[in-house]
PAFI-92962 format. One record per residue (C-alpha): residue number from 1; residue in one letter; x, y, z. Coordinates in steps of 0.25 Angstrom, whole numbers, plus 5000, padded with zeros to 4 digits. Layout:
residues N
num->NUM	residuo->A	east->X	north->Y	up->Z
...
This chain:
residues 424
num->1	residuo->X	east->4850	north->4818	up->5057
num->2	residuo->X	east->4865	north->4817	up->5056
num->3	residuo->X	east->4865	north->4832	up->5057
num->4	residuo->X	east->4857	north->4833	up->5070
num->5	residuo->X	east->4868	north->4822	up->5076
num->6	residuo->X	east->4878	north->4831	up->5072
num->7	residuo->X	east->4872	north->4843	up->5079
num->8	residuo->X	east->4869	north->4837	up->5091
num->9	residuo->X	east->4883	north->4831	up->5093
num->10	residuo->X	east->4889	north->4844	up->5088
num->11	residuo->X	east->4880	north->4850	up->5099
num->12	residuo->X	east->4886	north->4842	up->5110
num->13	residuo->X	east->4899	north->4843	up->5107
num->14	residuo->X	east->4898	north->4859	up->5108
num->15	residuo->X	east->4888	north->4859	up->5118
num->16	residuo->X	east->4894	north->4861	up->5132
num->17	residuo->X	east->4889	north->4852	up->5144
num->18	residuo->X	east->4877	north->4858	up->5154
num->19	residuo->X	east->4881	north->4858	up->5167
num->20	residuo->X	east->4879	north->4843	up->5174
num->21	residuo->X	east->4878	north->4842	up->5189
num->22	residuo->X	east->4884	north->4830	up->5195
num->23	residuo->X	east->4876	north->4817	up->5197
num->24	residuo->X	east->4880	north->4804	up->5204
num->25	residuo->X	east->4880	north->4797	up->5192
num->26	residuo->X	east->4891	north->4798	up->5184
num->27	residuo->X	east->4893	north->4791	up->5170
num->28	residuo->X	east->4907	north->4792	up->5169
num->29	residuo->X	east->4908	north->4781	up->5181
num->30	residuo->X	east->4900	north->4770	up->5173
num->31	residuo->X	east->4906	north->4773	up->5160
num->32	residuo->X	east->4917	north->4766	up->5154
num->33	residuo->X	east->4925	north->4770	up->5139
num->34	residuo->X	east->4930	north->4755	up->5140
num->35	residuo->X	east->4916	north->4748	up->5142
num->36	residuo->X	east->4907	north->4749	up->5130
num->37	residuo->X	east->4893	north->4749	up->5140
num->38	residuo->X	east->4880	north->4757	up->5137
num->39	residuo->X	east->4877	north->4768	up->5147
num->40	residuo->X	east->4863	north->4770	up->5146
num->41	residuo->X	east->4858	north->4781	up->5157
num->42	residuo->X	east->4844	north->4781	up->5161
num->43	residuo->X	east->4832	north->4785	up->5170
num->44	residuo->X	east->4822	north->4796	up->5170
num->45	residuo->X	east->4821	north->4809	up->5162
num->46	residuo->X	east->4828	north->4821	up->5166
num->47	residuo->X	east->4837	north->4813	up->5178
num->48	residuo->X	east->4850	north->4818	up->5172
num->49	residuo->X	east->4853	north->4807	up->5161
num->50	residuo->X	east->4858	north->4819	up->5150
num->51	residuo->X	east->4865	north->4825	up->5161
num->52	residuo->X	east->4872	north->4811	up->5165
num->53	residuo->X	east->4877	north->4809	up->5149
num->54	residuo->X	east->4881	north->4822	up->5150
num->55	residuo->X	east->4889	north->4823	up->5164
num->56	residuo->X	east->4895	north->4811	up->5158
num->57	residuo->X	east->4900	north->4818	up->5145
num->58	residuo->X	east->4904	north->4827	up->5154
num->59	residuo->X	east->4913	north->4819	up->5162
num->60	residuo->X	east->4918	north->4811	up->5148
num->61	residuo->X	east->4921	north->4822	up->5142
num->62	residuo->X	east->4910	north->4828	up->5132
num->63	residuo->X	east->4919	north->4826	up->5120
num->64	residuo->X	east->4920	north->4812	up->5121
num->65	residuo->X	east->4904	north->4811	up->5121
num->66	residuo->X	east->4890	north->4813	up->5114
num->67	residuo->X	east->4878	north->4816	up->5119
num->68	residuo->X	east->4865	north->4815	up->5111
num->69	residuo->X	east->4848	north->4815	up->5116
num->70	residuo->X	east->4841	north->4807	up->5107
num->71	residuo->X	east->4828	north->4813	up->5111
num->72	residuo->X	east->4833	north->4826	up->5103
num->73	residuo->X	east->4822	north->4829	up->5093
num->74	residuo->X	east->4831	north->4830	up->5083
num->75	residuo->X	east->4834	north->4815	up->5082
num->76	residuo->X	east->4826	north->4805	up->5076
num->77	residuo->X	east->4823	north->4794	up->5088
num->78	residuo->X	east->4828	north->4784	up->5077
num->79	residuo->X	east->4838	north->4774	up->5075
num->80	residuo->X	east->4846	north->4781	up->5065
num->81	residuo->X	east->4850	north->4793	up->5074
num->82	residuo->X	east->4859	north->4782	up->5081
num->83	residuo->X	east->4865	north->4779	up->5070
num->84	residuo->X	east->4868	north->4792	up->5064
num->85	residuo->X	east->4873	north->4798	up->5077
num->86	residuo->X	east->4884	north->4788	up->5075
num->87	residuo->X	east->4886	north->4793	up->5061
num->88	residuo->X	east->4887	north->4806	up->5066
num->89	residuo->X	east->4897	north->4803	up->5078
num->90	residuo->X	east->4908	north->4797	up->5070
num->91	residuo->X	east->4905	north->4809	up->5060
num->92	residuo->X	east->4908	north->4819	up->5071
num->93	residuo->X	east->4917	north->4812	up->5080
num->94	residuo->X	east->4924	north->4801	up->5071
num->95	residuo->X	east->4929	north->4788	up->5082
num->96	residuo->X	east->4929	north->4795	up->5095
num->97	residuo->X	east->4925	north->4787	up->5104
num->98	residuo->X	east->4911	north->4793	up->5113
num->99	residuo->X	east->4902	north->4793	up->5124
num->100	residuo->X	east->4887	north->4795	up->5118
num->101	residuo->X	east->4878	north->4799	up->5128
num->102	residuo->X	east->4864	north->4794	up->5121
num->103	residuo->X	east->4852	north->4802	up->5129
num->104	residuo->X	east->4838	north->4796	up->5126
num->105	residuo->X	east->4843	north->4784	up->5115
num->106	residuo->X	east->4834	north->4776	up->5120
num->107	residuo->X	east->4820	north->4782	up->5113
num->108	residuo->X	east->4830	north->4779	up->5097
num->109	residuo->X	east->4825	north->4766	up->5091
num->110	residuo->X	east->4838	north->4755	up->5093
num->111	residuo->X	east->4845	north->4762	up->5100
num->112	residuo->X	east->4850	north->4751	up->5110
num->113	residuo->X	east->4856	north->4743	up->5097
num->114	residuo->X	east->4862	north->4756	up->5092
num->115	residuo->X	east->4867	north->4759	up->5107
num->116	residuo->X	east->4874	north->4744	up->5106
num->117	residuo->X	east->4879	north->4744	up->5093
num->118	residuo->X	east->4885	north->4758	up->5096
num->119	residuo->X	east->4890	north->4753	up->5108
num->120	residuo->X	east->4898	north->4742	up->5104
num->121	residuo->X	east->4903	north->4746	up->5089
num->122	residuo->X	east->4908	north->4761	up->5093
num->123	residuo->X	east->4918	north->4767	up->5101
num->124	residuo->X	east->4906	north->4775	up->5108
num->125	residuo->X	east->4901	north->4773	up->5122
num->126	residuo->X	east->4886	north->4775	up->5124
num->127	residuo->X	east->4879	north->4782	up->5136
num->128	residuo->X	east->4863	north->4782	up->5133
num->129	residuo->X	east->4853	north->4790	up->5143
num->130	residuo->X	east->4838	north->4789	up->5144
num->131	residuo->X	east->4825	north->4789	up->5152
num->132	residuo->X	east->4820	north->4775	up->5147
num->133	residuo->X	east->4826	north->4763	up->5154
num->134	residuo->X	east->4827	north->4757	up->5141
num->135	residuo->X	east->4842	north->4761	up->5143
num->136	residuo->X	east->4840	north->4754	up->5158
num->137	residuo->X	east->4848	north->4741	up->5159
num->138	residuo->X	east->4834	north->4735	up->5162
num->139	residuo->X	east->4828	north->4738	up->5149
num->140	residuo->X	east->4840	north->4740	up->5139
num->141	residuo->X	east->4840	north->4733	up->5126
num->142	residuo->X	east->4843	north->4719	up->5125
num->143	residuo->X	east->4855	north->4724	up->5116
num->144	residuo->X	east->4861	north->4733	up->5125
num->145	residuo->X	east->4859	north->4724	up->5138
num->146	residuo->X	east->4875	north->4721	up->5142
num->147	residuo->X	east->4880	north->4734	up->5136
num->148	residuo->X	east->4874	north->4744	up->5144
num->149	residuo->X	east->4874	north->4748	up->5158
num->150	residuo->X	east->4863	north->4760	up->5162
num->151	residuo->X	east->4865	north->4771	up->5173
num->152	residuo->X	east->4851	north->4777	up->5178
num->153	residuo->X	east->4850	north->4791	up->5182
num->154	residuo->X	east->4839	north->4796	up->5192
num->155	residuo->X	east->4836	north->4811	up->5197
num->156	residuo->X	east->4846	north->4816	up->5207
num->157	residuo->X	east->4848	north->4809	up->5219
num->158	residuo->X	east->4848	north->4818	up->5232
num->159	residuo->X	east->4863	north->4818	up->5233
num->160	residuo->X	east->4863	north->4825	up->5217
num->161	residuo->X	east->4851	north->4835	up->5221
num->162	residuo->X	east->4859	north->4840	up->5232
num->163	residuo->X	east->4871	north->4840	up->5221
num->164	residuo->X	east->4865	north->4848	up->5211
num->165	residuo->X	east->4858	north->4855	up->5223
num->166	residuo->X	east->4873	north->4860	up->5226
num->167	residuo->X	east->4870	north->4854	up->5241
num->168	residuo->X	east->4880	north->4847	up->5248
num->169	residuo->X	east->4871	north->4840	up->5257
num->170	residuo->X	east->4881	north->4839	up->5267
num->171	residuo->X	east->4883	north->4855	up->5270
num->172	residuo->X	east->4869	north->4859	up->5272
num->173	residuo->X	east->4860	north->4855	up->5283
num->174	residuo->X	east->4852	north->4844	up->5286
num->175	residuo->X	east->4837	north->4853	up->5284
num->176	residuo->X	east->4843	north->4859	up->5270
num->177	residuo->X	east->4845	north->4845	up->5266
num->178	residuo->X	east->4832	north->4840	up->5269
num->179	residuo->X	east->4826	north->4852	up->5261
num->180	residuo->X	east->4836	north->4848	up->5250
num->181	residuo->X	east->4830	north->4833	up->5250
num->182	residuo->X	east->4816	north->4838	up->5251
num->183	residuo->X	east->4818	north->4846	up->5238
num->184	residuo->X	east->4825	north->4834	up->5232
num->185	residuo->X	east->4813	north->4825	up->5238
num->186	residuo->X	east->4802	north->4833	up->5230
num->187	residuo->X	east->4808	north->4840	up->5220
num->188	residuo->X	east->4816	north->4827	up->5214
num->189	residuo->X	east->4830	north->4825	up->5207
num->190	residuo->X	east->4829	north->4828	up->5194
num->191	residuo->X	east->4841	north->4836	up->5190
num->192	residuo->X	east->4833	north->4847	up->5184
num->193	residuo->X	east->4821	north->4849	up->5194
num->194	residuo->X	east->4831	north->4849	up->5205
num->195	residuo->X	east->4840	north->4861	up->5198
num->196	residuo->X	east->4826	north->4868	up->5195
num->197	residuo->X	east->4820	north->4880	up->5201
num->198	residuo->X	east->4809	north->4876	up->5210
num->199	residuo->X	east->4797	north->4881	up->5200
num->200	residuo->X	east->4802	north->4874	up->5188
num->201	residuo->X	east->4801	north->4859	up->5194
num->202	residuo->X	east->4788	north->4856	up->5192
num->203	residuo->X	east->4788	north->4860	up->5177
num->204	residuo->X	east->4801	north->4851	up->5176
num->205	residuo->X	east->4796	north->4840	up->5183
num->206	residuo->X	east->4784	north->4840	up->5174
num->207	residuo->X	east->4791	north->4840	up->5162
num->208	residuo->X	east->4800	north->4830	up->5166
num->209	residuo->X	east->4786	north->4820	up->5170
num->210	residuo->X	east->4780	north->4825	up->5158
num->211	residuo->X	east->4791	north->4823	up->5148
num->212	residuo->X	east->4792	north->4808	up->5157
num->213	residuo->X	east->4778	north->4805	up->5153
num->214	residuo->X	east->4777	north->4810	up->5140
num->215	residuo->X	east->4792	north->4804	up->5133
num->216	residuo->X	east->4795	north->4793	up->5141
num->217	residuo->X	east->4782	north->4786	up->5143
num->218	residuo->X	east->4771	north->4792	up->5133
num->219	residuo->X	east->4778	north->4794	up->5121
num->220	residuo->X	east->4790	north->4784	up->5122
num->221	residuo->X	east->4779	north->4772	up->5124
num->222	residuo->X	east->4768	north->4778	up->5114
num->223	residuo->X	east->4758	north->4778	up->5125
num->224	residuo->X	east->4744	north->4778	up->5120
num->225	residuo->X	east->4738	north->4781	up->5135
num->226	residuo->X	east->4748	north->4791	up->5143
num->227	residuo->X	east->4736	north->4795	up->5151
num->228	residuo->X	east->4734	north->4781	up->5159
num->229	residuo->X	east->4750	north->4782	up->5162
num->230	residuo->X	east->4749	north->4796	up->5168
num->231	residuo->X	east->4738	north->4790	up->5175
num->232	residuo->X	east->4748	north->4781	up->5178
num->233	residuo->X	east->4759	north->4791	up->5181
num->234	residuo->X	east->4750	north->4799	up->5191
num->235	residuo->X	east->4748	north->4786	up->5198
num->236	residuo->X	east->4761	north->4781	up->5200
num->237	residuo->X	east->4766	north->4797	up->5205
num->238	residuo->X	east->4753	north->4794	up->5215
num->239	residuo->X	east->4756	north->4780	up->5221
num->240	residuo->X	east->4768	north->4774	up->5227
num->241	residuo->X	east->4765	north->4759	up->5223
num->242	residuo->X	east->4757	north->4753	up->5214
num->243	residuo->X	east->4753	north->4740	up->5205
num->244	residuo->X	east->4750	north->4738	up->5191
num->245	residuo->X	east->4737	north->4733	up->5193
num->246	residuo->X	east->4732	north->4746	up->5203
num->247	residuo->X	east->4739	north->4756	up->5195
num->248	residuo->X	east->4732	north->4752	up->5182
num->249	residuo->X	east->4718	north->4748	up->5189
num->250	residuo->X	east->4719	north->4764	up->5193
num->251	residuo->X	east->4722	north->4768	up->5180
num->252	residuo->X	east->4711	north->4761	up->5175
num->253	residuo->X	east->4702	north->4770	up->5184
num->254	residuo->X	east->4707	north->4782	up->5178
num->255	residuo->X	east->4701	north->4777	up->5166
num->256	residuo->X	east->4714	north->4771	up->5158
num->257	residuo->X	east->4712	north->4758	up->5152
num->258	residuo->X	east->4726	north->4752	up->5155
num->259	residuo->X	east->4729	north->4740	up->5161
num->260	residuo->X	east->4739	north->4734	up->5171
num->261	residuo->X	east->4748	north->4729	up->5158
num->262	residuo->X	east->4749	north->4745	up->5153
num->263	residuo->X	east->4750	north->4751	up->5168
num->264	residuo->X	east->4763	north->4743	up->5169
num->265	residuo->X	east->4770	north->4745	up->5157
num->266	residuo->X	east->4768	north->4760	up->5160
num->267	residuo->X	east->4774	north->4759	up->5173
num->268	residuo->X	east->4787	north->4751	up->5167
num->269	residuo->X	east->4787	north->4763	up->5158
num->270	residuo->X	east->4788	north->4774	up->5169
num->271	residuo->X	east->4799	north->4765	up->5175
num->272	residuo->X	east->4807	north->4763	up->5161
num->273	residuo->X	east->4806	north->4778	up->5161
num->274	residuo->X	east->4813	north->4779	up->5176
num->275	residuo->X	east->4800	north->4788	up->5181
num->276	residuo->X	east->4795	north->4777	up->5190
num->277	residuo->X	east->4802	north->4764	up->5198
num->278	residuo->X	east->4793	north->4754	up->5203
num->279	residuo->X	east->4797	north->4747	up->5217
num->280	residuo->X	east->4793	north->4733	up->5222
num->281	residuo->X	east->4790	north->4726	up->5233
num->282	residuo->X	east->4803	north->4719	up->5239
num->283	residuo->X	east->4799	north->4703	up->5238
num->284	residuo->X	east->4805	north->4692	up->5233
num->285	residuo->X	east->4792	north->4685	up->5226
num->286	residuo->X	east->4791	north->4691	up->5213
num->287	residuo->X	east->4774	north->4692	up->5212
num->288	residuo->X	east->4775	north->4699	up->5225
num->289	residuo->X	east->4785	north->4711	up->5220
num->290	residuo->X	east->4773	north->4711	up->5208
num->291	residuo->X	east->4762	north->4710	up->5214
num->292	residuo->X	east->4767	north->4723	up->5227
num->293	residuo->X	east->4763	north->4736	up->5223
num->294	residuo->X	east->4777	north->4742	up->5217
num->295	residuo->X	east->4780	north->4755	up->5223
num->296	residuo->X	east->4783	north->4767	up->5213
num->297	residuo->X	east->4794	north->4778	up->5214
num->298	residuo->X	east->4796	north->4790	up->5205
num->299	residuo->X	east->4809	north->4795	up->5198
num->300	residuo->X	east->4810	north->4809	up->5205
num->301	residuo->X	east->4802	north->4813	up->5216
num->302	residuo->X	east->4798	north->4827	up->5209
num->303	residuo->X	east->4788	north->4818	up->5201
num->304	residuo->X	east->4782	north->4812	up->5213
num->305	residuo->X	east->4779	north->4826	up->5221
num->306	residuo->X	east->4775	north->4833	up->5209
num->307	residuo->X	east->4767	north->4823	up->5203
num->308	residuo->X	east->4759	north->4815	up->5212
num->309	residuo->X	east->4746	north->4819	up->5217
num->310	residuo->X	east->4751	north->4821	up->5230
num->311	residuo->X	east->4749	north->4832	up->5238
num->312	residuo->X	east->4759	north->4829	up->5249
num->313	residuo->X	east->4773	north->4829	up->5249
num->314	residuo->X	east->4774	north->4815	up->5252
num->315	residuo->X	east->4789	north->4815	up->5256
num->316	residuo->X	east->4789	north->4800	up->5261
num->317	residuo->X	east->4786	north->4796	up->5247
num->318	residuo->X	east->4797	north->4805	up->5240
num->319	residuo->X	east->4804	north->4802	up->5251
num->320	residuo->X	east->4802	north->4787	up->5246
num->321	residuo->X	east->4806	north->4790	up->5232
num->322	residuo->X	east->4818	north->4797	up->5234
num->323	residuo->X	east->4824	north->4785	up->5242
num->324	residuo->X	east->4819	north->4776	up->5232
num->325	residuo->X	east->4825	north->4783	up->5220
num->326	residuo->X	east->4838	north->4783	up->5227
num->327	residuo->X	east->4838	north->4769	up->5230
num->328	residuo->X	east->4834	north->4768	up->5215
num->329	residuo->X	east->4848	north->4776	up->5212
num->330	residuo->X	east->4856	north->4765	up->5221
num->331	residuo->X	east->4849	north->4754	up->5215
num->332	residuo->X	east->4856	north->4759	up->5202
num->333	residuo->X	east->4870	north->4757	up->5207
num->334	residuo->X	east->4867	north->4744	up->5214
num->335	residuo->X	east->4860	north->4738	up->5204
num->336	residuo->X	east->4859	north->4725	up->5214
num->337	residuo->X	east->4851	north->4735	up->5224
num->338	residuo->X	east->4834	north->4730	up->5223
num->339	residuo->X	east->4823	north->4741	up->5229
num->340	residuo->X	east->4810	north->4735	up->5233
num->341	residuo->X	east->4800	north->4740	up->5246
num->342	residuo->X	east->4795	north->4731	up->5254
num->343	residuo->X	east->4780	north->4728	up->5259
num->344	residuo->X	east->4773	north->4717	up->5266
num->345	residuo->X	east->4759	north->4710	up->5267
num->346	residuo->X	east->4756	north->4720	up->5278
num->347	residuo->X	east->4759	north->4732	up->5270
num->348	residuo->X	east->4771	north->4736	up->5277
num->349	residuo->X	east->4780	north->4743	up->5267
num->350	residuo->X	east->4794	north->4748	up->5267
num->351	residuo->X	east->4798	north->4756	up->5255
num->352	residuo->X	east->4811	north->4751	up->5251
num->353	residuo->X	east->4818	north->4737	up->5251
num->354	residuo->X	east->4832	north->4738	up->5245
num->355	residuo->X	east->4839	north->4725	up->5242
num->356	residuo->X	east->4851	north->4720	up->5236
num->357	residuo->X	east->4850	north->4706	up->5228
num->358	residuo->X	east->4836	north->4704	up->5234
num->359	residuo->X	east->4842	north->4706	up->5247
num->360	residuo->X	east->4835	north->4717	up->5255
num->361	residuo->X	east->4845	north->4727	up->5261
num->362	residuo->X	east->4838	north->4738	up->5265
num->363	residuo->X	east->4824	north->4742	up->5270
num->364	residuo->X	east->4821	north->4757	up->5267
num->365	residuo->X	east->4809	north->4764	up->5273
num->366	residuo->X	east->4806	north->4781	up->5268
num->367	residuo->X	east->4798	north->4791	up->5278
num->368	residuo->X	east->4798	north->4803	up->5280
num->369	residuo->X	east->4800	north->4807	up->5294
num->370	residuo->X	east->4808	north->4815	up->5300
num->371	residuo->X	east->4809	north->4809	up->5316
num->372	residuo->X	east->4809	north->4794	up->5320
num->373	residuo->X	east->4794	north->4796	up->5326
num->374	residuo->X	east->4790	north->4799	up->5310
num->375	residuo->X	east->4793	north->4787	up->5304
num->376	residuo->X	east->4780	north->4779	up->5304
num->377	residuo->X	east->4780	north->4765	up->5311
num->378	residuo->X	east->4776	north->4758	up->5299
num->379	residuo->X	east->4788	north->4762	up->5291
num->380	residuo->X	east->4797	north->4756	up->5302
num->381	residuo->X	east->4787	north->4742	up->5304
num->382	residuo->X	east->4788	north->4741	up->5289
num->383	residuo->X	east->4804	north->4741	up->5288
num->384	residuo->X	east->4805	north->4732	up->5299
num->385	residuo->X	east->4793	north->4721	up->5293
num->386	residuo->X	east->4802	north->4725	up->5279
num->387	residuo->X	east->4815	north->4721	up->5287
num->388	residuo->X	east->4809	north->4707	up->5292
num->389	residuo->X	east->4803	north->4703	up->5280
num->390	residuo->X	east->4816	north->4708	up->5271
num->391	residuo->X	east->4827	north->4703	up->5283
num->392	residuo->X	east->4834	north->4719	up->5279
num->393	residuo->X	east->4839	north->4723	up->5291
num->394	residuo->X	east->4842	north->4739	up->5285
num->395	residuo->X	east->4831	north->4747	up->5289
num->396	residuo->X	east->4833	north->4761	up->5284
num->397	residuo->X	east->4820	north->4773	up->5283
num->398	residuo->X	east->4824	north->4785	up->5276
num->399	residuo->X	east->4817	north->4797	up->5284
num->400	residuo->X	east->4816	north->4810	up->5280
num->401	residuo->X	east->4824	north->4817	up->5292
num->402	residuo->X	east->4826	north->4806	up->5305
num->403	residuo->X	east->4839	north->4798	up->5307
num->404	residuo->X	east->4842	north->4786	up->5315
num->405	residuo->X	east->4837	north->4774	up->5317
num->406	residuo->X	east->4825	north->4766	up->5323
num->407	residuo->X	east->4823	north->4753	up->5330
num->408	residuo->X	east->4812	north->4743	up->5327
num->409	residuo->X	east->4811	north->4729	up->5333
num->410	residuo->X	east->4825	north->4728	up->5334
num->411	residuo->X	east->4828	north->4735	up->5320
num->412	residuo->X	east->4835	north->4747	up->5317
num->413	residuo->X	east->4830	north->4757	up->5305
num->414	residuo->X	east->4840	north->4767	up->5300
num->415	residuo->X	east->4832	north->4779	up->5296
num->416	residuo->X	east->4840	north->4789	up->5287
num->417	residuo->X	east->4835	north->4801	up->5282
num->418	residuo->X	east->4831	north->4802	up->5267
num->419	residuo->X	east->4843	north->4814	up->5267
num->420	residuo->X	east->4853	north->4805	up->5271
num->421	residuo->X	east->4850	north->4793	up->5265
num->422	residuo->X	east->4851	north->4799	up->5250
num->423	residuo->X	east->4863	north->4805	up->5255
num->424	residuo->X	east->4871	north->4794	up->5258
């Protein structure tokens, strides 16, 4: 084993960097030598978490760091390959003092009381990275609560499509940045699809669900009955909101025997895999937010149009997602920052409530319309019912083209178009 340390650090030490384009998160602003805190990086597979340790190293200087995957087959998923990296460390590089950029620890045995006790009885810094939140500072290990901070990474955003795009959004005109957003609206963010050629996306996209499905949920929770949770999977890609209790009575159709109990611990699993984030109804009575309908948004919006059984483009609903997974990329800055939607006993509906210590602050509406005339009634009697109900006076509905503003019983509603918006 010691032997198969030694290689892989050997490797890395002679190993030139790849090629790392830009993203707006940079580790080497959270970092500090003089604090000893664990950086865990998180969030779905294939988002750019490698390329985020390694951007780092880059910027640190690669000499003074170590990078090592622990889902390489040639490493026993065992307590004792912590240890004996250590051993092998001090062999190869005496005292100095390093970064160790840890991708995947979480799937070793102890690895969280190895991480602390490395933490605080070496000179080392740690820097983990995984695709479970059990590195998320929701979920972390009682031992390692207080001594760690964690950074979640999710596809590009608009502003680093364009980026790696080599666009500058500013230079090229208004309709060949519309086709740039309809492209990003459909074909998603992940950093390797978005630098593919056209005909190899699909095959990537697959692999990345497939590999999701089969690693992450099947294998790392010894499922006996992966059927009933693609079921599950093809439900959730086909709804936009669902219960418990409707989305285990369908299964039960299908001819799964699973109960409410099961259908929720598989849903918490697809959210501590960062595939899937649930959205509740905004109300301060706590059975209410249970007993709404949650709505349900997607990591990336490739897995939406590729794998739903829709035959339409349905560019509200991306449209819908991409706002929300960009309010989900504030809400990680501004940790005080709340998303909820809004409904009442009418069934009037408004997609978005954002919030600030319970406070609503904002009231966002998503359509796709490209004049004033094409923006449905309903959406605007729901914002203003949402705006009395919530006393938020910030109206705001994020078209696809149209620009300005409109007056409804004595109410302005900024309408800003979806480009704009995730420009600003």
């Amino acid at each position: 084993m010691k032997q198969i340390l030694k290689d892989i650090i050997i490797s890395w030490d002679a190993t030139p960097l790849p090629i790392i384009k830009e993203r707006d998160t940079d580790l080497l602003k959270i970092f500090d030598k003089n604090i000893k805190k664990i950086i865990a990086v998180i969030g779905f597979r294939r988002v750019g978490k490698t390329f985020t340790l390694l951007d780092f190293a880059k910027k640190y200087g690669k000499e003074n760091c170590i990078y090592i995957n622990f889902e390489d087959e040639r490493l026993p998923q065992r307590t004792e390959t912590l240890t004996e990296f250590i051993e092998v460390l001090k062999e190869l590089k005496g005292n100095k003092p390093l970064i160790l950029l840890l991708d995947e620890i979480q799937e070793i045995d102890n690895w969280s009381t190895w991480a602390r006790r490395i933490n605080e009885t070496t000179n080392y810094h740690l820097i983990l990275s995984g695709s479970s939140s059990k590195l998320s500072s929701k979920e972390i290990p009682t031992e390692l609560r207080g001594h760690s901070i964690s950074l979640q990474i999710f596809p590009l955003s608009f502003k680093e499509f364009l980026r790696f795009k080599q666009v500058e959004a500013q230079n090229i005109p208004q309709s060949n940045l519309l086709n740039h957003l309809r492209e990003y609206l459909f074909s998603g963010g992940f950093p390797e699809v978005v630098l593919s050629d056209e005909g190899l996306k699909p095959l990537i996209i697959s692999e990345y669900y497939n590999t999701f499905v089969t690693r992450d949920i099947i294998e790392r929770y010894k499922l006996r009955n992966p059927e009933a949770l693609k079921d599950l999977l093809g439900l959730i890609l086909n709804s936009r909101s669902y219960t418990y209790s409707k989305l285990a009575n369908t299964l039960k159709s299908l001819g799964h025997k699973i109960g409410k109990g099961t259908v929720l611990k598989y849903m918490k699993w697809l959210e501590s895999s960062f595939f899937l984030e649930s959205l509740d109804v905004f109300s301060k009575n706590i059975k209410t937010r249970i007993q709404t309908p949650k709505k349900n948004y997607i990591v990336d919006n490739y897995f939406s149009y590729r794998l739903s059984n829709s035959k339409s483009e349905n560019i509200g609903h991306l449209m819908e997602q991409l706002v929300f997974n960009e309010l989900l990329r504030k809400k990680t800055k501004d940790p005080i920052l709340e998303i909820s939607y809004f409904k009442n006993v009418l069934h009037e509906e408004v997609d978005f409530v954002i919030s600030s210590n319970k406070a609503p602050k904002e009231i966002i509406q998503v359509t796709y319309a490209l004049k004033e005339f094409e923006i449905n009634e309903r959406e605007i009697k729901a914002l203003i019912k949402a705006k009395e109900a919530l006393n938020c006076q910030d109206l705001k509905i994020i078209t696809w083209e149209f620009d300005g503003t409109i007056s409804k019983n004595g109410q302005l509603i900024t309408c800003i178009p979806l480009v704009k918006w995730l420009l600003e």
